[in-house]
DSSP file (Angstrom, degrees, kcal/mol; ACC not computed):
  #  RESIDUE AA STRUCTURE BP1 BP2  ACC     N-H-->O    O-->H-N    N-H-->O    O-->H-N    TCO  KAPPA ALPHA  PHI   PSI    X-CA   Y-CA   Z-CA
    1    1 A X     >        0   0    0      0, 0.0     4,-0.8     0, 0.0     5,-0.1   0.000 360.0 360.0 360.0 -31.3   54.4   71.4  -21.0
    2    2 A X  H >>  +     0   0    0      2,-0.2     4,-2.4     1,-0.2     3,-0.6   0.885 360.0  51.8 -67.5 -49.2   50.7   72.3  -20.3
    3    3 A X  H 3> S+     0   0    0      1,-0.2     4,-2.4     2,-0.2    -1,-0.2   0.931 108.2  50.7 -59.8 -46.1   49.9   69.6  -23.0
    4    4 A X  H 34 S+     0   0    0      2,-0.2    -1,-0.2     1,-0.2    -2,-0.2   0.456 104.7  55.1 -81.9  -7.7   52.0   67.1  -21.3
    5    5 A X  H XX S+     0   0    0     -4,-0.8     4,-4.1    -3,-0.6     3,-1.2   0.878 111.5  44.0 -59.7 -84.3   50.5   67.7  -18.1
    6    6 A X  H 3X S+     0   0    0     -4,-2.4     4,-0.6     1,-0.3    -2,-0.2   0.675 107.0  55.6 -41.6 -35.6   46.9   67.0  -19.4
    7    7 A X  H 3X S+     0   0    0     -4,-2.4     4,-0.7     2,-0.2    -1,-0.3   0.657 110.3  51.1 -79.2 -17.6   47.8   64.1  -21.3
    8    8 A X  H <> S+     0   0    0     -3,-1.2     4,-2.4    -4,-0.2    -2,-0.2   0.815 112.8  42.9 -69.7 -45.6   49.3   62.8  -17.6
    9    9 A X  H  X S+     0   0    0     -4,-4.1     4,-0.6     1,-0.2    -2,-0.2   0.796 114.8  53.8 -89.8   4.5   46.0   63.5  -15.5
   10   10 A X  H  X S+     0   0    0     -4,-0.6     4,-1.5    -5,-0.3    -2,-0.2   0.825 111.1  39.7 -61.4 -36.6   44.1   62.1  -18.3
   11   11 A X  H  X S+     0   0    0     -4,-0.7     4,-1.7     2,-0.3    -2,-0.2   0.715 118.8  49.1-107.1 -53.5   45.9   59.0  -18.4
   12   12 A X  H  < S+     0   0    0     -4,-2.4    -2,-0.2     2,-0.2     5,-0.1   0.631 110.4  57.5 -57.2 -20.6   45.9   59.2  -14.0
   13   13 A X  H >X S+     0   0    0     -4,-0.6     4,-2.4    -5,-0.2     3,-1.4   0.982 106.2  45.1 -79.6 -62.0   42.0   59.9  -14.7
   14   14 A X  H 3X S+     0   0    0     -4,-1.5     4,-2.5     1,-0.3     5,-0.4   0.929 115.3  46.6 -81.0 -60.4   41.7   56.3  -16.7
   15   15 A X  H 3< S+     0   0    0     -4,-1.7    -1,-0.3     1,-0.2    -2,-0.1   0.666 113.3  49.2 -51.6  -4.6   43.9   54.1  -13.9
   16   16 A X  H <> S+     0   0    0     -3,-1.4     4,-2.7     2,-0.1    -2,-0.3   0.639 115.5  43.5-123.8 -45.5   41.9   55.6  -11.2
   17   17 A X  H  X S+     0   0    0     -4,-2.4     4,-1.4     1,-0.2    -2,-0.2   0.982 113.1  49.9 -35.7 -69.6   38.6   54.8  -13.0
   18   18 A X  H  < S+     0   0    0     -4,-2.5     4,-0.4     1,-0.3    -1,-0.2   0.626 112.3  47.5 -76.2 -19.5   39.6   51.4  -14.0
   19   19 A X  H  > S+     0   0    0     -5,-0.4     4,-0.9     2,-0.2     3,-0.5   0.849 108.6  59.0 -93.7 -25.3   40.7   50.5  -10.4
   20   20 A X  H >X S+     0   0    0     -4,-2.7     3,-1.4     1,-0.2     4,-1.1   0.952 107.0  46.3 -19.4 -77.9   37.4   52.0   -9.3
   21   21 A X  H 3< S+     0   0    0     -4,-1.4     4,-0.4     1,-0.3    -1,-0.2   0.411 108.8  46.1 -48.5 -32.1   35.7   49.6  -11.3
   22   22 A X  H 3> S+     0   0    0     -3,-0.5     4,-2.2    -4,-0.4    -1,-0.3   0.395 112.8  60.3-117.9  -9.2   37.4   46.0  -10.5
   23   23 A X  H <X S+     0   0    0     -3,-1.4     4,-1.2    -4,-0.9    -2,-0.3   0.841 106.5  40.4-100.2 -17.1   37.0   47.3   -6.9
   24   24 A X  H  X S+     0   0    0     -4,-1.1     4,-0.6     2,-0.1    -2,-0.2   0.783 115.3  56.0 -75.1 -11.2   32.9   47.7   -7.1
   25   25 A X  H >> S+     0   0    0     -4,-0.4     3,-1.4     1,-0.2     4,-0.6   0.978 111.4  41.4 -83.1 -47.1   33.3   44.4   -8.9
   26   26 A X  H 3X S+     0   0    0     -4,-2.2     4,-0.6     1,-0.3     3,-0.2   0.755  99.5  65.8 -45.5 -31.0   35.2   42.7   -5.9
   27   27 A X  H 3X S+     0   0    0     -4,-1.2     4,-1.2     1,-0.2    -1,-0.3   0.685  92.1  73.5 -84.9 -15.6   33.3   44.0   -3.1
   28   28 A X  H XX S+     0   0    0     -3,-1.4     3,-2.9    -4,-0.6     4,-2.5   0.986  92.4  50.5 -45.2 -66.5   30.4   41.7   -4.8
   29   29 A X  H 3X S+     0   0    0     -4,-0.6     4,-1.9     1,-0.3    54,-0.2   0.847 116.3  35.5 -45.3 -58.3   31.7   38.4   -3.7
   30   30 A X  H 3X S+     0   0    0     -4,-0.6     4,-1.3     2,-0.3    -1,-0.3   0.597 115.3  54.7 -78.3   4.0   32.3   38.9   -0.1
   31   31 A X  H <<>S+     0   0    0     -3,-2.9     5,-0.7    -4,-1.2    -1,-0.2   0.819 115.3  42.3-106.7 -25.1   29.3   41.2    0.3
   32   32 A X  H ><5S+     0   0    0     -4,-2.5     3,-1.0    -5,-0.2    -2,-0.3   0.700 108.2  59.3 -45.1 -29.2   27.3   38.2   -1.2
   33   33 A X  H 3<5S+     0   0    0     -4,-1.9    -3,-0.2     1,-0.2    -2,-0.1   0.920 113.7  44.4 -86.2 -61.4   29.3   35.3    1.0
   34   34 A X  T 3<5S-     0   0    0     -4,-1.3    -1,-0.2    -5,-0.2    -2,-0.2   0.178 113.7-120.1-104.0  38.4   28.0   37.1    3.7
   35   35 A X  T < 5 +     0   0    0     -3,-1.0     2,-3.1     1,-0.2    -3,-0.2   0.287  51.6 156.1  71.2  -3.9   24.4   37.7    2.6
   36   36 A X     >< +     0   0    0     -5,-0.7     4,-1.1    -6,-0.2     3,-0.3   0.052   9.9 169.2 -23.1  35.9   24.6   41.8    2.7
   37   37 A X  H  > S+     0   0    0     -2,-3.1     4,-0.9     1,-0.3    31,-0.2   0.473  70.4  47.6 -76.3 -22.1   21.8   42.0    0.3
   38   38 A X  H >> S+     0   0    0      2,-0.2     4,-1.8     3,-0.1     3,-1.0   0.990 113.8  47.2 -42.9 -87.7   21.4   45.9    0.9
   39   39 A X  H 34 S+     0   0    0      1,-0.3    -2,-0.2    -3,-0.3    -1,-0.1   0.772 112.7  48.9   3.8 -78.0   24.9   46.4    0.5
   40   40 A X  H >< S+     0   0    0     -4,-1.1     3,-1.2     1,-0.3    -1,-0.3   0.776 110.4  49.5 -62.9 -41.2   25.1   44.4   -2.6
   41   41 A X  H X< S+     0   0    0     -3,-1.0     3,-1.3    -4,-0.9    -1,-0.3   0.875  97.0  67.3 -47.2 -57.5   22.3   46.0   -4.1
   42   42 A X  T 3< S+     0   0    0     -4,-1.8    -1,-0.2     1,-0.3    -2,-0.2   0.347  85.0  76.4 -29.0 -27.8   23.9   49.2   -3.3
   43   43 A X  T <  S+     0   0    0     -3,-1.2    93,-2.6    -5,-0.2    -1,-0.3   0.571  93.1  73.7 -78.7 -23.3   26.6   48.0   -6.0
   44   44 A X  E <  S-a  136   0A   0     -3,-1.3    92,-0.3    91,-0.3     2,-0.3   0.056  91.8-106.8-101.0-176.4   24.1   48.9   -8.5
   45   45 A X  E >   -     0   0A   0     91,-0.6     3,-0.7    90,-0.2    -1,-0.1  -0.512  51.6-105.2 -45.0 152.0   22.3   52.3  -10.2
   46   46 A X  E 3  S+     0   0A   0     -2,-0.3    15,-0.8     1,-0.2    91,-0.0   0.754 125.0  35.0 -62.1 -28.7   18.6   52.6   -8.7
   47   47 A X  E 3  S+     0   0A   0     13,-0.2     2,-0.5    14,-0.1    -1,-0.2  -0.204  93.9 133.4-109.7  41.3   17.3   51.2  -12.3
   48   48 A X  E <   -     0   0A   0     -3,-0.7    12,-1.7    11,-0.1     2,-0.3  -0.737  48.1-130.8 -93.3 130.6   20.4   48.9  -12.9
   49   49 A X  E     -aB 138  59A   0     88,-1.9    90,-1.7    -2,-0.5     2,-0.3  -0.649  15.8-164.8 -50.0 117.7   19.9   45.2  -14.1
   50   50 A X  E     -a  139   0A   0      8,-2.0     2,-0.6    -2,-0.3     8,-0.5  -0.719  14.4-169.3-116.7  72.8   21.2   41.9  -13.0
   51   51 A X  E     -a  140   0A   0     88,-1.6    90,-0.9    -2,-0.3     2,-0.3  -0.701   6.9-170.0 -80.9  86.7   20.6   39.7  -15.5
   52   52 A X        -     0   0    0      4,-2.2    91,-0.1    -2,-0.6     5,-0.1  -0.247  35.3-127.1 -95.5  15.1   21.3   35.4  -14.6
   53   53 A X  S    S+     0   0    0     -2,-0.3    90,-0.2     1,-0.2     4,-0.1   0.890  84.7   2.0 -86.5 113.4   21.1   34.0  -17.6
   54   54 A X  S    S+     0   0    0     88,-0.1    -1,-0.2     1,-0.1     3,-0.1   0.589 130.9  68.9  79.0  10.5   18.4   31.0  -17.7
   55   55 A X  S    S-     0   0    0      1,-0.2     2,-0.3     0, 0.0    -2,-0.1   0.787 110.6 -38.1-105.7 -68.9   17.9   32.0  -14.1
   56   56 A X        -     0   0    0     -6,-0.1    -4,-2.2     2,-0.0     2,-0.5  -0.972  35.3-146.2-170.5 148.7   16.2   35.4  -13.1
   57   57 A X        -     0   0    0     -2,-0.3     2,-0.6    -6,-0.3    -6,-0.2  -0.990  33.5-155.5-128.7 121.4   16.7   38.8  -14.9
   58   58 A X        -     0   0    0     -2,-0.5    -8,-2.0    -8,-0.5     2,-1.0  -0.962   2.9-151.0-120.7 122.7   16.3   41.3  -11.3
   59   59 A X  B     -B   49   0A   0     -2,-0.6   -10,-0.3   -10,-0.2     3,-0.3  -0.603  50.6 -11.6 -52.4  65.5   15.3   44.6  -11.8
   60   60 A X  S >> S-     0   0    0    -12,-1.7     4,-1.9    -2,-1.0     3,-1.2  -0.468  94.8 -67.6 105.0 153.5   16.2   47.6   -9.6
   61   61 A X  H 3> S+     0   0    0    -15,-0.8     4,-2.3     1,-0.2    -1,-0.2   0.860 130.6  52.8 -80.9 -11.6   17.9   47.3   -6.1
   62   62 A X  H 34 S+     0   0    0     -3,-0.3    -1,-0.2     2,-0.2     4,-0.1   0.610 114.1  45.3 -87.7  -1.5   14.8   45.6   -4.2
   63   63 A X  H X> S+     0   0    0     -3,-1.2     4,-2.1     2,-0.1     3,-0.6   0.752 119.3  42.7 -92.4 -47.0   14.7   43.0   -6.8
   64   64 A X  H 3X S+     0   0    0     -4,-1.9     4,-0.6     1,-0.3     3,-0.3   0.976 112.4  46.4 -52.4 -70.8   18.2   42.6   -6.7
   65   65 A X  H 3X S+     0   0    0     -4,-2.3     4,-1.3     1,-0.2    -1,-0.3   0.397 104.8  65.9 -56.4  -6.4   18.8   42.6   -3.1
   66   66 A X  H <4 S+     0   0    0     -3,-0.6    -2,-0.3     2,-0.2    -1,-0.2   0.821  95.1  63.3 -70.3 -56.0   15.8   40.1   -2.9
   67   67 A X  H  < S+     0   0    0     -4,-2.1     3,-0.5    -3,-0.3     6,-0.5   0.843 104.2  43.1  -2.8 -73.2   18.2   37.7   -4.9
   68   68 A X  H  < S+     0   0    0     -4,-0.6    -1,-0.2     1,-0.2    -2,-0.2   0.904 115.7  48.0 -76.5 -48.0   20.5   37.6   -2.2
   69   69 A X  S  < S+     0   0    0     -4,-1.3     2,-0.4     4,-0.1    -1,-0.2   0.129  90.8 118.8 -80.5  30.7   17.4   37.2    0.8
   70   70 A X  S  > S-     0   0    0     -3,-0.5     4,-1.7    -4,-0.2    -3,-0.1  -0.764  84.2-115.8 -97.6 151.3   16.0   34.5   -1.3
   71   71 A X  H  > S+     0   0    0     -2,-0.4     4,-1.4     2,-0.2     3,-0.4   0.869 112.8  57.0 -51.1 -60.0   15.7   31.0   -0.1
   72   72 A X  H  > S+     0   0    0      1,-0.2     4,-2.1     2,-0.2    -1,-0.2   0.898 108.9  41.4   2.8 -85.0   18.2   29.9   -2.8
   73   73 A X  H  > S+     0   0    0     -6,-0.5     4,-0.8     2,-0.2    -1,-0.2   0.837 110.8  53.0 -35.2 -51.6   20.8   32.0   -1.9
   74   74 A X  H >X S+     0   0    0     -4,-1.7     3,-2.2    -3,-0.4     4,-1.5   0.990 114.3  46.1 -86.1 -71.4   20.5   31.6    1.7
   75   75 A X  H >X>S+     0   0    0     -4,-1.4     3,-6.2     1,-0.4     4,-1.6   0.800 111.8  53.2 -32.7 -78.0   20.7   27.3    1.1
   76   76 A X  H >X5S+     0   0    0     -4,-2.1     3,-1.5     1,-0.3     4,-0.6   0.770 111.6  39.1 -21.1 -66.5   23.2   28.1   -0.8
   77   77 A X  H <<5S+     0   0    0     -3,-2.2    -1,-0.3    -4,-0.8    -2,-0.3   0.483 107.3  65.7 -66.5  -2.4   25.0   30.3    2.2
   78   78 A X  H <<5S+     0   0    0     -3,-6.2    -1,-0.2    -4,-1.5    -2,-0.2   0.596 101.6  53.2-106.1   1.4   24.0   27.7    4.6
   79   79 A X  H <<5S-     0   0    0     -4,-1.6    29,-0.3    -3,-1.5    -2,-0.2   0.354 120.6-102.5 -61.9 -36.1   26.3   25.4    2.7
   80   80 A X     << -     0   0    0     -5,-0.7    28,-1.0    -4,-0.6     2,-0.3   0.005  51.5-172.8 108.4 102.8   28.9   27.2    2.8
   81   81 A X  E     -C  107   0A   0     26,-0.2     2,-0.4    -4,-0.2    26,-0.2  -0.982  21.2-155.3-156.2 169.8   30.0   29.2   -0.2
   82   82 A X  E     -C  106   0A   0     24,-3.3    24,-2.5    -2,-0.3     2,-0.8  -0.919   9.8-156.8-133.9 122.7   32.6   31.5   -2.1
   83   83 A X  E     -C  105   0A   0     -2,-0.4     2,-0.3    22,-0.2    22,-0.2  -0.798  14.0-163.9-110.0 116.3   32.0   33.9   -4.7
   84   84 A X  E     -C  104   0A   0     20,-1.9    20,-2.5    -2,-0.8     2,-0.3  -0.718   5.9-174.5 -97.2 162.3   35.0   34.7   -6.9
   85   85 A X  E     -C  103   0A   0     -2,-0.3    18,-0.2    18,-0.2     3,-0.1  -0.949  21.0 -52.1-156.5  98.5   35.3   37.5   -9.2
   86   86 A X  E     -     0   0A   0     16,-2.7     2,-0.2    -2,-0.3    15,-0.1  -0.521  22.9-158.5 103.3 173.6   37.9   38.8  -11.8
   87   87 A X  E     -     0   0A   0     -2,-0.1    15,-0.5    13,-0.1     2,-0.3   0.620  55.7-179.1 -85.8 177.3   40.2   39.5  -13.0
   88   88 A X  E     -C  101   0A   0     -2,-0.2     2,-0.4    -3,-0.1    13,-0.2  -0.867  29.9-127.5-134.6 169.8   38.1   41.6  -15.8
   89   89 A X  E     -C  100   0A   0     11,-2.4    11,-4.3    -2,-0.3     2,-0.2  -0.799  32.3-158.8-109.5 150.5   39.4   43.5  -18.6
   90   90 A X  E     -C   99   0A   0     -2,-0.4     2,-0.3    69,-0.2     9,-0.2  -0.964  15.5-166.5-155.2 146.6   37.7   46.9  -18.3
   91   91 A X  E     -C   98   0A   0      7,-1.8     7,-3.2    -2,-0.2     2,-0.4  -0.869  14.2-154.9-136.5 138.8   37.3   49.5  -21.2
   92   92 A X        -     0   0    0     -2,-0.3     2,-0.4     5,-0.3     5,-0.2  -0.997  13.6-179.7-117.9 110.2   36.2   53.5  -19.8
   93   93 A X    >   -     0   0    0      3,-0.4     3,-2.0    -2,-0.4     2,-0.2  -0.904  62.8 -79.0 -99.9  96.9   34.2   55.6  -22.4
   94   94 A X  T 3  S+     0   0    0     -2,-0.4    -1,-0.1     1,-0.2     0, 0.0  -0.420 115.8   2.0  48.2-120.1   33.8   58.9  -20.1
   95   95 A X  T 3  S+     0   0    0     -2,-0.2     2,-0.2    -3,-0.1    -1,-0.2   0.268 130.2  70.9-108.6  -5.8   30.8   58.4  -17.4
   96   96 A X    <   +     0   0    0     -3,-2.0    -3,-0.4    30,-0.2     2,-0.3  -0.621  61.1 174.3-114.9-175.5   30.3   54.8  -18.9
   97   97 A X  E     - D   0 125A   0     28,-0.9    28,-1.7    -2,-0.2     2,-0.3  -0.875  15.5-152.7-171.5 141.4   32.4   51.8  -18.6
   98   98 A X  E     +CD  91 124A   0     -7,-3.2    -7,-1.8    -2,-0.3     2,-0.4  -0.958  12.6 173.6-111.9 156.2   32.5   48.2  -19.5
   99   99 A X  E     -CD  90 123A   0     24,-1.7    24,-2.5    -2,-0.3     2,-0.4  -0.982   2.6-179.2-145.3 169.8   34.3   44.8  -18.0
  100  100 A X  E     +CD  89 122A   0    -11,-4.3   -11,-2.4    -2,-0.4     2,-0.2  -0.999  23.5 120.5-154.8 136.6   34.1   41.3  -18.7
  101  101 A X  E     -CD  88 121A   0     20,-2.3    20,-3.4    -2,-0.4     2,-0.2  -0.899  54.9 -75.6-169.3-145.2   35.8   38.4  -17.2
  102  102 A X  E     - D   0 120A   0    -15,-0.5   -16,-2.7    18,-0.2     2,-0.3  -0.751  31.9-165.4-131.4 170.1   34.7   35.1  -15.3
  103  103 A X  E     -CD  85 119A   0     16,-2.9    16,-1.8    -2,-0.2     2,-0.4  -0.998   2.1-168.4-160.7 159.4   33.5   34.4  -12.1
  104  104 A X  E     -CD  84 118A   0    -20,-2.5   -20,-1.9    -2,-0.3     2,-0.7  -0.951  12.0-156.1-138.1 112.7   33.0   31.2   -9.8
  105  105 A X  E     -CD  83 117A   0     12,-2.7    11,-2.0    -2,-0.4    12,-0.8  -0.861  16.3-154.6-123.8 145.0   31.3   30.5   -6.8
  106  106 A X  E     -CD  82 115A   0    -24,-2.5   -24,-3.3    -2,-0.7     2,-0.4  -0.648   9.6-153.5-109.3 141.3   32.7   27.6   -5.0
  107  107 A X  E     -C   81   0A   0      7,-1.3   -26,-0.2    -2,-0.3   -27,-0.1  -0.919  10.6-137.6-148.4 119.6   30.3   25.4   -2.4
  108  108 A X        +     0   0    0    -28,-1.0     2,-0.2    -2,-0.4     5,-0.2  -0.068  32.9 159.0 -85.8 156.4   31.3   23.4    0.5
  109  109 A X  S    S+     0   0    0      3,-0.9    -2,-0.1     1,-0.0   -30,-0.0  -0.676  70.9   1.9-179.6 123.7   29.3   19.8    0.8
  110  110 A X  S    S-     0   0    0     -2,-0.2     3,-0.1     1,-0.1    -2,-0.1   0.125 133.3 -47.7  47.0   5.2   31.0   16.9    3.0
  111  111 A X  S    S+     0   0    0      1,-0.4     2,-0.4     0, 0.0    -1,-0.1   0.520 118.6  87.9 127.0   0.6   34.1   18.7    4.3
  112  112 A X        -     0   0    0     -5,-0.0    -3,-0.9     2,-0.0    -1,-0.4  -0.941  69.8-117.6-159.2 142.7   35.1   20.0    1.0
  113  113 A X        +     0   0    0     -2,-0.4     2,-0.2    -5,-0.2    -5,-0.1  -0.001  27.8 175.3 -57.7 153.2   35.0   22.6   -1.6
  114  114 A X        -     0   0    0     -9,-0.0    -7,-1.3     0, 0.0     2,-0.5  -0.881  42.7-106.5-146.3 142.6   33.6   22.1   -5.3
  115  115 A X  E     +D  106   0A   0     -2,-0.2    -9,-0.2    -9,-0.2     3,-0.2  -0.627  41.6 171.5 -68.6 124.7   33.1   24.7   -8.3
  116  116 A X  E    S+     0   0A   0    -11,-2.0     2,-0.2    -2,-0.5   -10,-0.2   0.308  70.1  20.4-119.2 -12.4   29.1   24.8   -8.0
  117  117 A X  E     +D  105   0A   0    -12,-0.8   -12,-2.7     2,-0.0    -1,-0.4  -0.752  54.7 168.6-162.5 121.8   29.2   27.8  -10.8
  118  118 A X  E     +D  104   0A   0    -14,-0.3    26,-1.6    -2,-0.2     2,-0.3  -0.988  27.2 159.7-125.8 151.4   31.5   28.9  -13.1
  119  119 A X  E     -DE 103 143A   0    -16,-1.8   -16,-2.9    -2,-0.3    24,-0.2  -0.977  40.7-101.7-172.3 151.3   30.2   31.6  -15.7
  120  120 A X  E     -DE 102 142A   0     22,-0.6    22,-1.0    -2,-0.3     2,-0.4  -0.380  41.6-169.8 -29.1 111.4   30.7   34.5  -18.4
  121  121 A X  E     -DE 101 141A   0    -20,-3.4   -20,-2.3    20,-0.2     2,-0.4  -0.996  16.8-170.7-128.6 170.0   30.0   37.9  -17.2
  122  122 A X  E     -DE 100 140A   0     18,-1.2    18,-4.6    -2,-0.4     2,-0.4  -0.998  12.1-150.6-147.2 141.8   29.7   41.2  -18.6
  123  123 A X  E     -DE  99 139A   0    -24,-2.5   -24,-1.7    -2,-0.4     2,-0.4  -0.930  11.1-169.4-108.8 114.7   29.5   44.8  -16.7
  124  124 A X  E     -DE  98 138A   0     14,-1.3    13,-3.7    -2,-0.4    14,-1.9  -0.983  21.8-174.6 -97.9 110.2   27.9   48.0  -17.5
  125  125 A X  E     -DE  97 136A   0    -28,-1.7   -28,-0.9    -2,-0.4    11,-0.2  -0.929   9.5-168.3-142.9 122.0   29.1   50.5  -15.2
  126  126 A X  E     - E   0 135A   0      9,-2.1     9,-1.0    -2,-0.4     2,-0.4  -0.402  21.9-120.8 -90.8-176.2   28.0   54.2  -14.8
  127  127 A X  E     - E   0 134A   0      1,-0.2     7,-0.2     7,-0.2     6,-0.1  -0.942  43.5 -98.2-128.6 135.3   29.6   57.3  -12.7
  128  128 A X        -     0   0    0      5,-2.7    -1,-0.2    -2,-0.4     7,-0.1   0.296  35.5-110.7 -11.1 159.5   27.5   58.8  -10.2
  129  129 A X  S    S+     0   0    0      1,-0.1    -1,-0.1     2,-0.1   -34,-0.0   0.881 124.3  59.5 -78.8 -66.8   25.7   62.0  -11.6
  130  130 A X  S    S-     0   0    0      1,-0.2    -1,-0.1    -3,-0.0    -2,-0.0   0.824 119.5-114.8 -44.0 -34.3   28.0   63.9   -9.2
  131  131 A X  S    S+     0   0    0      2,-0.3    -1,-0.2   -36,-0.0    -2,-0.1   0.658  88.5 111.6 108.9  21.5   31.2   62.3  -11.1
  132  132 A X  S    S+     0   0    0      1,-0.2    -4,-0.0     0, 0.0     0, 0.0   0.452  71.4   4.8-102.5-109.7   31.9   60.5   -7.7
  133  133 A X        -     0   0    0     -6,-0.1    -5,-2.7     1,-0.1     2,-0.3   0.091  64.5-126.9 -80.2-167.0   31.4   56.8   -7.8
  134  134 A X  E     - E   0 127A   0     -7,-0.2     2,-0.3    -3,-0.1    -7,-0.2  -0.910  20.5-165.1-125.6 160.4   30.6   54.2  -10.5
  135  135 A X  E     - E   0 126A   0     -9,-1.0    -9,-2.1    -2,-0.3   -91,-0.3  -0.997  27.6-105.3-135.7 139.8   28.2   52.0  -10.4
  136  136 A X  E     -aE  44 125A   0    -93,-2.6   -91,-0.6   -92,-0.3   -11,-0.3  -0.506  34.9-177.5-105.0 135.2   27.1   48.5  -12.4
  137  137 A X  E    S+     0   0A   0    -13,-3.7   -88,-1.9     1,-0.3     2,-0.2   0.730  72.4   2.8 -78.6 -53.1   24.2   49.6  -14.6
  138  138 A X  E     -aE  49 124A   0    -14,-1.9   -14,-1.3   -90,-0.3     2,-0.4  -0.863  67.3-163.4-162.8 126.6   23.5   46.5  -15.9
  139  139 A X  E     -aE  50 123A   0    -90,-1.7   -88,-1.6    -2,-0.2     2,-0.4  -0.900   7.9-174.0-149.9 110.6   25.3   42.7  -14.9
  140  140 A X  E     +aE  51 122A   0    -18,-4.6   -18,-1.2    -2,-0.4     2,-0.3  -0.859   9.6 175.8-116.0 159.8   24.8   39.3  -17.5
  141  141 A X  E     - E   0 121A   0    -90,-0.9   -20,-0.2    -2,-0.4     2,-0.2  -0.800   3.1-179.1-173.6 119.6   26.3   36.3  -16.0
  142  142 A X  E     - E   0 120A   0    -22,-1.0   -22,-0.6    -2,-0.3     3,-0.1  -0.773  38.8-104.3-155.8 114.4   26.0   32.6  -17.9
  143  143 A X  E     - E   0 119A   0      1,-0.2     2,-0.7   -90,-0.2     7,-0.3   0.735  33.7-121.0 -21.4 148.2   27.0   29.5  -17.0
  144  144 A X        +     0   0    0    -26,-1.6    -1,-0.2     1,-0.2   -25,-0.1  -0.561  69.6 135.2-103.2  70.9   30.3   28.6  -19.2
  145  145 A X  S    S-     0   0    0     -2,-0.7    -1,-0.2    -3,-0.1     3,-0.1   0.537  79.6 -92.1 -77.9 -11.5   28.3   25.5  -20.5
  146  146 A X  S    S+     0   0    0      1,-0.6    -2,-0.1    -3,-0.3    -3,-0.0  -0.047  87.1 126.1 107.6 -32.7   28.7   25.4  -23.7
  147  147 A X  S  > S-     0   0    0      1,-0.1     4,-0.8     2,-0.0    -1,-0.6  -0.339  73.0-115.0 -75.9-177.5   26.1   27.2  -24.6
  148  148 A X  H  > S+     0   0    0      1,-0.2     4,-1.0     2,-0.2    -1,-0.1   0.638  96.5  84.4-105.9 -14.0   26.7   30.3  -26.8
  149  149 A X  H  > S+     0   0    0      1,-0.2     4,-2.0     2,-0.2    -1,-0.2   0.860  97.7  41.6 -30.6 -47.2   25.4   33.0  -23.9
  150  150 A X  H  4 S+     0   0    0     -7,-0.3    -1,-0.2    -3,-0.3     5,-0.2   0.948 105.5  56.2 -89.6 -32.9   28.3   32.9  -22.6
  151  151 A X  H >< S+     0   0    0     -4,-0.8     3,-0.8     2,-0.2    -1,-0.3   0.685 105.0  59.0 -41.4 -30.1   30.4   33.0  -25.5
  152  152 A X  H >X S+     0   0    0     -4,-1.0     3,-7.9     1,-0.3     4,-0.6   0.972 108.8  49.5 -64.1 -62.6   28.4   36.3  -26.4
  153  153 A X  T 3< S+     0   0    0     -4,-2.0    -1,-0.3     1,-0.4   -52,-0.2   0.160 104.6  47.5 -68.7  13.3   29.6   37.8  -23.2
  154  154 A X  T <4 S+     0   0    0     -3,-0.8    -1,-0.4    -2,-0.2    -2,-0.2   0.017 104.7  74.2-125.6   6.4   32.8   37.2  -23.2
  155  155 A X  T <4  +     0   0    0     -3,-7.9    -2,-0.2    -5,-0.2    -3,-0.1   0.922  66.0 106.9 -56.2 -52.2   32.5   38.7  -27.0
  156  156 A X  S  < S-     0   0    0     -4,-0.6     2,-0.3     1,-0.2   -58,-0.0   0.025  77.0-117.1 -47.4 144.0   32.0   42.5  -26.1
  157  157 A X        -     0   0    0      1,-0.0     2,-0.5   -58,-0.0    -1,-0.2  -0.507  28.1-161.0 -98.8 162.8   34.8   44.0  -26.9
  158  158 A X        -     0   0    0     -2,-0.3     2,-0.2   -68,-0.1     3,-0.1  -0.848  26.7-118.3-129.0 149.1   37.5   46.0  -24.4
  159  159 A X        -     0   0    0     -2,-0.5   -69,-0.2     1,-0.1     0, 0.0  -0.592  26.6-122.4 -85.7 150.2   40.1   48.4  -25.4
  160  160 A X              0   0    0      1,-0.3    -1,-0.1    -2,-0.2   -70,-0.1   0.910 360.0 360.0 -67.3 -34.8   43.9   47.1  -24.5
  161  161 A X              0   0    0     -3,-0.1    -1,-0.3     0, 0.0    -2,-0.0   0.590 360.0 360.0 -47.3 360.0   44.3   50.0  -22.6
């Protein structure tokens, strides 16, 4: 029985990860929509990457969170916008983690909605040192154009689990 225990919180360990994970990935959109740039940053490791592919590669959260208080952004949010997120497939090796999906951010102009980005991403996700939260490590996102960026990034591979 002892075995069958362990293999039950192991297995409770991996669902409670993996919902972790798709819930720092959610809290992006609305904490972008409404310009948090702290916040959003916050989403990150202190050396974590955000990578835009043909855009801006941000470094670190004051590079990051400068993303969101950029003149861009804000246009962007003075439009009128949505960023969706998910769903993502997401593969836990211990204290690391990966997910991949798509993501869209929708932008109002006359009176109506349009998709203004749709793109590739892929997620690199730590745990906390303490073994408390997780955190995105490193974040690629590229425009589903055709070009073959994004095709890379929707390559990495994910365990079914």
């Amino acid at each position: 029985m002892p075995h069958a225990i362990e293999a039950l919180a192991s297995r409770l360990q991996a669902l409670e990860d993996r919902e972790a994970i798709r819930n720092v990935i959610a809290r992006y959109g609305p904490l972008a929509d409404r310009g948090d740039a702290q916040a959003l940053a916050a989403l990150w490791t202190e050396d974590g990457t955000y990578e835009v592919v043909g855009f801006a590669t941000a470094r670190g959260r004051t590079e990051i969170a400068a993303l969101i208080d950029g003149p861009y952004h804000r246009d962007l949010m003075a439009d009128g916008c949505a960023h969706l997120l998910g769903p993502v497939a997401v593969t836990v090796n211990g204290d690391s983690a990966t997910a991949v999906g798509h993501s869209v951010v929708f932008r109002h102009h006359e009176g109506t909605f349009s998709a203004f980005r749709v793109a590739a991403n892929c997620w690199t996700l730590r745990r906390d040192a303490d073994g408390g939260h997780w955190r995105v490590q490193h974040r690629a996102n590229a425009l589903l154009d055709g070009a073959e960026a994004a095709r890379v990034l929707l390559s990495v591979p994910v365990s079914a689990a």
